[in-house]
FIROSE-243769 format. One record per residue (C-alpha): x, y, z; residue number from 1. Coordinates in steps of 0.001 Angstrom, whole numbers. Layout:
N
@u = X | v = Y | w = Z | n = NUM
...
***
This chain:
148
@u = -39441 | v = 37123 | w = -50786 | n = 1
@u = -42375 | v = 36300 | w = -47970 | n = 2
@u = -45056 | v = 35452 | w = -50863 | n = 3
@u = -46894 | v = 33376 | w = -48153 | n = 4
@u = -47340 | v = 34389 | w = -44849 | n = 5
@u = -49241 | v = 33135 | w = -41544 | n = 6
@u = -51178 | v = 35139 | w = -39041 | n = 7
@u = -51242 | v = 33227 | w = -35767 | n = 8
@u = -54052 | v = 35722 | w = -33637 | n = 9
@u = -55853 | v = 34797 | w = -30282 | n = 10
@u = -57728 | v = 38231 | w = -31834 | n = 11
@u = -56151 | v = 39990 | w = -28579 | n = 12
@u = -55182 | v = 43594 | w = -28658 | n = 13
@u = -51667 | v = 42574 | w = -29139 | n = 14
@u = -52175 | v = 40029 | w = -31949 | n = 15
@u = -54042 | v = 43250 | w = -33598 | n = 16
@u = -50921 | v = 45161 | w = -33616 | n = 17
@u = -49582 | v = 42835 | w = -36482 | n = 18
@u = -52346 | v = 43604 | w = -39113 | n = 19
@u = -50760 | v = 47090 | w = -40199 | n = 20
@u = -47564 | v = 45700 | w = -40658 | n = 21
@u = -48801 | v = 42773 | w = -42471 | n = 22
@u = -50648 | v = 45135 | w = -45092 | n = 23
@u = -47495 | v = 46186 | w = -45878 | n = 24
@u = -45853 | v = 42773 | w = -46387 | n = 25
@u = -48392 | v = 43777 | w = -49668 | n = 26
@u = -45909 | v = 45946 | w = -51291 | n = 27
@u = -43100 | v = 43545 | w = -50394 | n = 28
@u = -44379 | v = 40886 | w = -52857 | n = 29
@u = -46686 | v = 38957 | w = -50632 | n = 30
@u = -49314 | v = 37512 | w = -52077 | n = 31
@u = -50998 | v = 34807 | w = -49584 | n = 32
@u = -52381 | v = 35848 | w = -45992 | n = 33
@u = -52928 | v = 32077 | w = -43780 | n = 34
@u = -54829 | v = 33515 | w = -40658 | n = 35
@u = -55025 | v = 30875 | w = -38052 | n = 36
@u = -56561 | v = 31062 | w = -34325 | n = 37
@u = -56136 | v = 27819 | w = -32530 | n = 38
@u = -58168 | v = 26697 | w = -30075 | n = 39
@u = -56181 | v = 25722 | w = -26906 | n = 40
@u = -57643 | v = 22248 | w = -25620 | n = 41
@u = -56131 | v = 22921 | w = -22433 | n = 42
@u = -58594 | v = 25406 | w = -21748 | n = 43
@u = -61383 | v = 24123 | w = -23872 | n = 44
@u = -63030 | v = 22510 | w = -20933 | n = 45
@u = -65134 | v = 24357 | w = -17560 | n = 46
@u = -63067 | v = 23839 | w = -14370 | n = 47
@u = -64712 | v = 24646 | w = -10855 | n = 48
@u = -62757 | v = 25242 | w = -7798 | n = 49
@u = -65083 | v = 25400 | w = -4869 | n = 50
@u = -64349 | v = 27101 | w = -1144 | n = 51
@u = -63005 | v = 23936 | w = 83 | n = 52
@u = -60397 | v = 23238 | w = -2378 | n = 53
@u = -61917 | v = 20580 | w = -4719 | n = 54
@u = -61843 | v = 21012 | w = -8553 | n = 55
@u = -64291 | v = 19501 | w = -10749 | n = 56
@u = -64006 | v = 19030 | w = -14307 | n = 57
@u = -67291 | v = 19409 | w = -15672 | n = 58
@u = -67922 | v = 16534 | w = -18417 | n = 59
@u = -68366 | v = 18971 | w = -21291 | n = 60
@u = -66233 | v = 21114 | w = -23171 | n = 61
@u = -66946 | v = 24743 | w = -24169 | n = 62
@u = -64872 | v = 24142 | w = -27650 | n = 63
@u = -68544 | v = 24604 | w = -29956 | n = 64
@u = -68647 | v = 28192 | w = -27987 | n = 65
@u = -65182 | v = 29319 | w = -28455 | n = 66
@u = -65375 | v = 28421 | w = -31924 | n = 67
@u = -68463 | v = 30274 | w = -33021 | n = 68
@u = -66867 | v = 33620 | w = -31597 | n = 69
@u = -63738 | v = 32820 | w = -33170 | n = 70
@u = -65806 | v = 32369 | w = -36953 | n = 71
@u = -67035 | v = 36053 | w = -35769 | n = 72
@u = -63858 | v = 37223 | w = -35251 | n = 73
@u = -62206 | v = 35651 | w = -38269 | n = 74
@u = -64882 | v = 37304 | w = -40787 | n = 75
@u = -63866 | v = 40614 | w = -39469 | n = 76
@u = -60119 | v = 39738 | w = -40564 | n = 77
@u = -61027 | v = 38326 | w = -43749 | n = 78
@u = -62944 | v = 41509 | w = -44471 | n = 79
@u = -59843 | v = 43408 | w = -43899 | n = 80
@u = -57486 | v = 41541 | w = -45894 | n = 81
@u = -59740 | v = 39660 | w = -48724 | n = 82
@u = -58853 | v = 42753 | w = -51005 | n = 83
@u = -54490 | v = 42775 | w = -50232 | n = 84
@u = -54714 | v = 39082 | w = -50602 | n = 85
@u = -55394 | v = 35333 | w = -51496 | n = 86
@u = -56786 | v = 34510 | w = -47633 | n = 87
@u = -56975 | v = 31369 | w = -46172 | n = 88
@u = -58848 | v = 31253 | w = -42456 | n = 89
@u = -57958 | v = 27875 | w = -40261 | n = 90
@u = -59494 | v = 27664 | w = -36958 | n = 91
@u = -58152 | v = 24480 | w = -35418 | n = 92
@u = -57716 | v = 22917 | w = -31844 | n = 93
@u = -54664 | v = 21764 | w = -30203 | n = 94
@u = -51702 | v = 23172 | w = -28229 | n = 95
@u = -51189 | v = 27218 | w = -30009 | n = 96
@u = -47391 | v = 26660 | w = -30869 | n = 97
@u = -47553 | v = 22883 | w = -32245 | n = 98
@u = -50382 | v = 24060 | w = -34443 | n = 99
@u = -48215 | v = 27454 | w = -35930 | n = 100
@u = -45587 | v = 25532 | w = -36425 | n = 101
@u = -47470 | v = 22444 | w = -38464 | n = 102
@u = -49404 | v = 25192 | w = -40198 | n = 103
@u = -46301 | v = 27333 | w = -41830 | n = 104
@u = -45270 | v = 23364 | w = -42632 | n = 105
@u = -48572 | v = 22191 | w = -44186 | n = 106
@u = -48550 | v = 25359 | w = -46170 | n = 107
@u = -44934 | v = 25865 | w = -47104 | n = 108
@u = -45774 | v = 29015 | w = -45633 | n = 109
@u = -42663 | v = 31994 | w = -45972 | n = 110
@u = -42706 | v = 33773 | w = -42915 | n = 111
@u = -44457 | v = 34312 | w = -39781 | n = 112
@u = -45815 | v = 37458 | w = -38223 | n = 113
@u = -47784 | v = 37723 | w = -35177 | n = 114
@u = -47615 | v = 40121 | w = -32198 | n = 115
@u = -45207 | v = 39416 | w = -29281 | n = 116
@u = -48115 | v = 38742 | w = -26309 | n = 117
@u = -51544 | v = 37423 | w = -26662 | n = 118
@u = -54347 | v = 37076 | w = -24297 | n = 119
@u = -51955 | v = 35310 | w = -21273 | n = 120
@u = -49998 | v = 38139 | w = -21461 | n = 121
@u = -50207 | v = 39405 | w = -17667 | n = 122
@u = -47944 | v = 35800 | w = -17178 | n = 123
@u = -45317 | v = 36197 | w = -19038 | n = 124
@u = -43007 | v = 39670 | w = -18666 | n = 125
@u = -40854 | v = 39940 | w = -22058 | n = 126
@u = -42330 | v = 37564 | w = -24336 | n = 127
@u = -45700 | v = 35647 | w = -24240 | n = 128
@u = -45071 | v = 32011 | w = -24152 | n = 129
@u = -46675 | v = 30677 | w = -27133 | n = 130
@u = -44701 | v = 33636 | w = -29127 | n = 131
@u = -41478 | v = 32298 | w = -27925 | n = 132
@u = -41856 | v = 28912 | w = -28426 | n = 133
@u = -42455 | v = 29731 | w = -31804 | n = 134
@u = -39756 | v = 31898 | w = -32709 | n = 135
@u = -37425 | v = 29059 | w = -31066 | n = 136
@u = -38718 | v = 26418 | w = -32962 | n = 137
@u = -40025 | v = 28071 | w = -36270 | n = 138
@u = -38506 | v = 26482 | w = -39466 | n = 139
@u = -38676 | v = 30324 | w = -40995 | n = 140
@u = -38322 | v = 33628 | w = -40081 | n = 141
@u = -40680 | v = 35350 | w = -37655 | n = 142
@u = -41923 | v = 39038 | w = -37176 | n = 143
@u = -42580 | v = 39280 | w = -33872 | n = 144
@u = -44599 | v = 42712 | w = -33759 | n = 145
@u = -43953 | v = 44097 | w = -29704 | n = 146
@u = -46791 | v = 45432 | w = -27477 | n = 147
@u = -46883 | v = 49591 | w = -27516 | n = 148
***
């Protein structure tokens, strides 16, 4: 039924909670694993506020950083699920829901399961913003795994 599924993770705690339940999307036929961290641009660049109230945007972005520890934390995932399934790691930038929602469309993926908060989770109370964005707009079904 779910033969292809996507992973959306900011590698928080709560996007962590997902990986048991996806190994056992295993015994219900799947047989693809997209894992996919995006890089938010809105926070790829160094913002100052100083004592007075100004805030400068520095003229460089931090995007080569965040992307080397995300390739860290991605080979720890692949490690985990090379031997379950076919795996397919994407680390892009752009704006976390658009790119879930392009991604299960690029890859005619089946289904998508990620946990219900990730790493902006002290904003939002019942359900982390970029998880309900996608579950509103998602072309298929989501597993939305909640925080213990």
């Amino acid at each position: 039924m779910f033969k292809k599924i996507l992973y959306p993770t900011d590698f928080s705690e709560y996007a962590h909670a997902a990986i048991p339940y996806i190994k056992l999307m295993k015994r219900a036929g799947t047989k693809e694993l997209i894992i996919l961290h995006v890089i938010d641009i809105r926070q790829s660049t160094i913002i100052d506020t100083t004592a007075f109230g100004e805030t400068f945007v520095y003229p460089y972005d931090i995007s080569d950083i965040l992307k080397k520890e995300a390739e860290t934390q991605m080979h720890k995932l692949i490690k985990q699920f090379s031997k379950l399934f076919k795996v397919t790691p994407l680390i892009v930038e752009g704006i976390p829901f658009k790119e879930i929602i392009q991604t299960t469309r690029e890859y005619n993926v089946s289904c998508i399961v990620m946990g219900s908060h990730g790493k902006s989770n002290i904003e939002e109370m019942l359900l982390g913003s970029v998880t309900e964005k996608v579950v509103r707009k998602s072309p298929i079904p989501c597993l939305v795994i909640k925080r213990a």
